[in-house]
C-alpha positions as CSV (number, residue, x, y, z in Angstrom):
1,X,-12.0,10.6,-14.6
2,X,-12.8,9.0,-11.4
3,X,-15.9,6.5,-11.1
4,X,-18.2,5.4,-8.8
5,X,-18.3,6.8,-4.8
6,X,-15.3,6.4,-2.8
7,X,-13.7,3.0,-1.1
8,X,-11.8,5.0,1.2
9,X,-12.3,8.6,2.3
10,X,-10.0,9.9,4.5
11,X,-11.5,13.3,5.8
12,X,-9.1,15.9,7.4
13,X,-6.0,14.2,8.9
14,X,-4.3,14.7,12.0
15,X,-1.8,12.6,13.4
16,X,1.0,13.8,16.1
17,X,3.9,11.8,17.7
18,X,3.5,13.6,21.2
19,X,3.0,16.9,20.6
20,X,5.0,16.7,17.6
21,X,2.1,16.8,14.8
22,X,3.7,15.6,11.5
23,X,-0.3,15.4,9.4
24,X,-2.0,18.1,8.7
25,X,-5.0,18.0,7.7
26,X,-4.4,15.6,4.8
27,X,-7.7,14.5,3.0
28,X,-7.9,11.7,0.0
29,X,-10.0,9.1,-1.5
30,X,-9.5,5.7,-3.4
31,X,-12.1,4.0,-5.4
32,X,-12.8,0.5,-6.3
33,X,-10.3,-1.0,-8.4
34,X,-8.2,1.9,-8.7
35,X,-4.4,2.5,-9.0
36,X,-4.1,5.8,-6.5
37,X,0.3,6.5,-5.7
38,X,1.4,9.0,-3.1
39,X,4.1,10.8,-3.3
40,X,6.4,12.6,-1.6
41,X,9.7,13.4,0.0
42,X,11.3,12.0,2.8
43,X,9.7,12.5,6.0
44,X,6.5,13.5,3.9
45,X,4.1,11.9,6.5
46,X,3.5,9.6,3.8
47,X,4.1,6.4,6.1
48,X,2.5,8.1,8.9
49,X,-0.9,8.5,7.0
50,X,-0.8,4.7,5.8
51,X,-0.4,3.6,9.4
52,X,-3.0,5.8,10.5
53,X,-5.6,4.8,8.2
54,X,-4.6,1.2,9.1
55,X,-5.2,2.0,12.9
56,X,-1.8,1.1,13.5
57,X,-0.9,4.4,15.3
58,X,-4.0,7.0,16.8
59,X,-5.0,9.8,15.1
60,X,-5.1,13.1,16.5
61,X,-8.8,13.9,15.1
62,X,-10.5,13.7,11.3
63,X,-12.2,10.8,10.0
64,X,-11.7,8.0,8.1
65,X,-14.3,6.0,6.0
66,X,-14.5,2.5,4.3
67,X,-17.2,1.0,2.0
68,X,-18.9,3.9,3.7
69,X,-18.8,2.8,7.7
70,X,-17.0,5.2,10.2
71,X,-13.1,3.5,10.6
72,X,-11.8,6.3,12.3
73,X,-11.4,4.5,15.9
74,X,-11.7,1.0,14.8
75,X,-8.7,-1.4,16.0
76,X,-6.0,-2.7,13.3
77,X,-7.9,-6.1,13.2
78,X,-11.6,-4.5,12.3
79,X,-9.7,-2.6,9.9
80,X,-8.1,-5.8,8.3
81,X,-12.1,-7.9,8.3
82,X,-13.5,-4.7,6.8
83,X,-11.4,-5.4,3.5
84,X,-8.2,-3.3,4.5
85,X,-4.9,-5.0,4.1
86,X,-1.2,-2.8,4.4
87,X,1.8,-4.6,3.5
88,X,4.4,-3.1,5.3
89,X,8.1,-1.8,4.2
90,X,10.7,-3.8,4.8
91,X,10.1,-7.5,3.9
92,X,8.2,-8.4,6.9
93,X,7.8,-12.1,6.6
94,X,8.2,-15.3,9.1
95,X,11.2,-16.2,8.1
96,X,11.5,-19.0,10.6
97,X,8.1,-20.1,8.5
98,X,8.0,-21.8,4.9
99,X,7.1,-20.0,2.1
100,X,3.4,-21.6,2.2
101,X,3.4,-21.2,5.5
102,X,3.8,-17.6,5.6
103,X,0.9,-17.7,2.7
104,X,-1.3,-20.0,5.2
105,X,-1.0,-17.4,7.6
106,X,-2.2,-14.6,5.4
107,X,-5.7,-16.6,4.5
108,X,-7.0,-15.5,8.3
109,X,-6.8,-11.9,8.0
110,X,-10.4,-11.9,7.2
111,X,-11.8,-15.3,7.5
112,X,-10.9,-16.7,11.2
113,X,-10.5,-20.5,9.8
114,X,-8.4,-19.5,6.6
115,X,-7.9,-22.1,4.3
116,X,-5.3,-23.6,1.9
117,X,-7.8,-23.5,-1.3
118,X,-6.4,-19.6,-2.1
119,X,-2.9,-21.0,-2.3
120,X,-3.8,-22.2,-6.0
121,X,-4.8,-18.1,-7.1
122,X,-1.9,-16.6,-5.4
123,X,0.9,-19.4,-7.3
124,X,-0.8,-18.2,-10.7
125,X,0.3,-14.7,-9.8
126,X,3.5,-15.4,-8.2
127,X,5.1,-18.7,-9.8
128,X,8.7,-17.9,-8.5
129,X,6.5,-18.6,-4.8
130,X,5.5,-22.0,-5.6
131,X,9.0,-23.1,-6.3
132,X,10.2,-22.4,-3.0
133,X,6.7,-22.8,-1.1
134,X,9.0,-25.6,0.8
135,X,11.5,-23.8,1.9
136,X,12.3,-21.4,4.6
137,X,11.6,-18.0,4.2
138,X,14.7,-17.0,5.4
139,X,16.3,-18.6,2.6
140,X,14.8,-16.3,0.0
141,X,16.5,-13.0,-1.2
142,X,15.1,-9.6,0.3
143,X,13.6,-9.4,-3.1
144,X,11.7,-13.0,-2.7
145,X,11.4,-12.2,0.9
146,X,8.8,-8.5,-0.5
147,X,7.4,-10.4,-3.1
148,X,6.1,-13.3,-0.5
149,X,4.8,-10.5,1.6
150,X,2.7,-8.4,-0.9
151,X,1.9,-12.4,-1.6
152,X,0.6,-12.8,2.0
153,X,-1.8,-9.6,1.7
154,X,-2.9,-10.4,-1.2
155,X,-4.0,-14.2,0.1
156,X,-6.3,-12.5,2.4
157,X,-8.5,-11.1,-0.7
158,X,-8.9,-7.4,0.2
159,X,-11.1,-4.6,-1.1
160,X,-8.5,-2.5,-0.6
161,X,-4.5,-3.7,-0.7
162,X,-1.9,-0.7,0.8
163,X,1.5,-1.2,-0.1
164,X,4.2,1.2,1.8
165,X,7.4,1.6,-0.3
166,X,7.5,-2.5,-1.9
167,X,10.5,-1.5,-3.9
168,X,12.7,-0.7,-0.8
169,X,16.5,-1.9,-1.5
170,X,15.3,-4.0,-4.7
171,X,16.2,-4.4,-7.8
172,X,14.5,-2.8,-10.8
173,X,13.3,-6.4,-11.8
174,X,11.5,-7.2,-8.8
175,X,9.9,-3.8,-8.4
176,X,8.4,-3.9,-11.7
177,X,7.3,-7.4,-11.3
178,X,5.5,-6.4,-7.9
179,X,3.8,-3.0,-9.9
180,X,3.0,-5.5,-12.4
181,X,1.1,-7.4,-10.1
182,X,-0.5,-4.7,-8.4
183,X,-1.8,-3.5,-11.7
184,X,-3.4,-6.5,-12.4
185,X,-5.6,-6.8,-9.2
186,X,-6.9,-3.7,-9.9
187,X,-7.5,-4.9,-13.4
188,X,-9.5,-7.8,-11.1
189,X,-11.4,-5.2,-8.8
190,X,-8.9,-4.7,-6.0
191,X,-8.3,-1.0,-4.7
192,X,-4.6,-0.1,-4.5
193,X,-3.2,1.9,-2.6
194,X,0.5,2.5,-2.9
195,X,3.1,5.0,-1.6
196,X,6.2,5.0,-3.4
197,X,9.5,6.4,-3.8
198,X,10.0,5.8,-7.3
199,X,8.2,8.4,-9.1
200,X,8.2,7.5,-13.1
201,X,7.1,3.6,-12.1
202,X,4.6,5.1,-9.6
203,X,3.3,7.1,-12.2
204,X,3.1,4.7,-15.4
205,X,0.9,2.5,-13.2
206,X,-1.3,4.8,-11.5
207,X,-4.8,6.3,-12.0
208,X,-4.7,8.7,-9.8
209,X,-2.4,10.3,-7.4
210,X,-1.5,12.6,-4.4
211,X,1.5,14.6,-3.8
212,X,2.5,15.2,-0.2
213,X,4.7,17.8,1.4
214,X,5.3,18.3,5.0
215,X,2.0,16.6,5.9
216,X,-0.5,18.0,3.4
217,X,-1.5,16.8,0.1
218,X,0.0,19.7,-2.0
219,X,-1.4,18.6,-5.9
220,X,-3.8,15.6,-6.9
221,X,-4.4,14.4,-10.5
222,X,-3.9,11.8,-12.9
223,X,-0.8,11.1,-13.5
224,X,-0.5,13.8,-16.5
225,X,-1.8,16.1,-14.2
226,X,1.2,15.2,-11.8
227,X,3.7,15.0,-14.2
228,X,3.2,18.7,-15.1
229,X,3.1,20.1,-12.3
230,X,5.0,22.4,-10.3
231,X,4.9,21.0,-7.2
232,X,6.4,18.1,-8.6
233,X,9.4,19.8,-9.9
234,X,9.9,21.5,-6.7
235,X,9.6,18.8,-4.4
236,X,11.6,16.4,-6.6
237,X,14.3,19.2,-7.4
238,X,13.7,18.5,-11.4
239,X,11.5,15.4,-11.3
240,X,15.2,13.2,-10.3
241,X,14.4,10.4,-7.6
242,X,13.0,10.9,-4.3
243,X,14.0,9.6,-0.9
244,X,11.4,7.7,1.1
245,X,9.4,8.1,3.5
């Protein structure tokens, strides 16, 4: 059962590349300190919604609410002070940087004179980071390389942390290690929000979750709810691994 009002309520939407619309209509919600996975196929409109809620790309209409205040037109860096933080796919770190570095840089997405005394909360959860917080970030792995950037969103303390497909290209270690992790913010208070394209690990950490399909949520539930549905089946062709988004 979901508590409490909603964190996030996205309301009805539409987003288009030209007059290509690829979301329709899509509607969802995430609560304080909850788990919530979606799911969904390759070219899902998955990534597309994650950006659009993150006013990284315009929406085409519908409306999108945090903590209650209207979102829907506010720029990416509004967004970010409000409490919103998306981690993007693909190991997006400075790799020119050092590993505390890249961290240090992550303290000002809400506070505009950041500060070095989160560095202490953020080696608790990710010891391997502190090792290396000397060294270049292009000398870490791709796998060190995700984990330092789910590290540099969570630095900022967000209400509400989106991660878009962490697990990309890593190993089953390192994905479970960043679920891990996830799982324990939310444990803390932290919202998650997480699109995956794993769908067993999605669904043995999450509290609730959305299935997508060609732009629309097609099923909702807890993850028992998801795991016996239909939809599921169909869109995963037996439940087997999905592409992503």
């Amino acid at each position: 059962m979901r508590v409490g009002p909603p964190l996030l309520k996205v309301d009805n939407l539409h987003v288009a590349y030209g007059k290509a619309e690829v979301v329709h209509g899509i509607s969802l919600e995430v609560r304080n300190g909850e788990f919530t996975v979606m799911l969904g196929r390759n070219g899902a409109g998955k990534s597309t919604t994650l950006h659009a809620i993150s006013g990284l790309i315009p929406k085409k209409s519908g409306r999108v609410e945090f903590d209650g205040r209207n979102m829907s037109d506010a720029p990416p860096r509004d967004i970010v002070r409000a409490g919103v933080v998306q981690v993007l796919e693909g190991h997006r770190v400075f790799t020119a940087l050092t590993v505390e570095d890249n961290l240090l840089i992550g303290t000002y997405a809400r506070s505009p004179h950041g500060g070095r005394s989160k560095l202490g909360r953020i080696y608790e959860l990710f010891p391997e980071l502190e090792e290396k917080r000397n060294d270049p970030a292009s000398r870490l792995s791709g796998g060190q390389q995700q984990i330092l950037a789910v590290a540099q969103g969570v630095i900022g303390e967000p209400r509400l942390l989106i991660l878009d497909e962490p697990s990309a290209g890593l190993a089953p270690l390192v994905i479970d290690r960043i679920l891990s992790v996830a799982a324990e913010l939310c444990k803390g208070g932290m919202a998650i929000l997480l699109v995956e394209q794993l769908v067993e690990k999605a669904l043995s950490h999450a509290g609730y979750c959305y299935l997508v399909e060609t732009g629309r949520i097609a099923a909702a539930g807890t993850p028992k709810e998801i795991q016996a549905s239909d939809v599921l089946h169909r869109t995963y062709l037996g439940g087997h691994a999905a592409a992503k988004n």
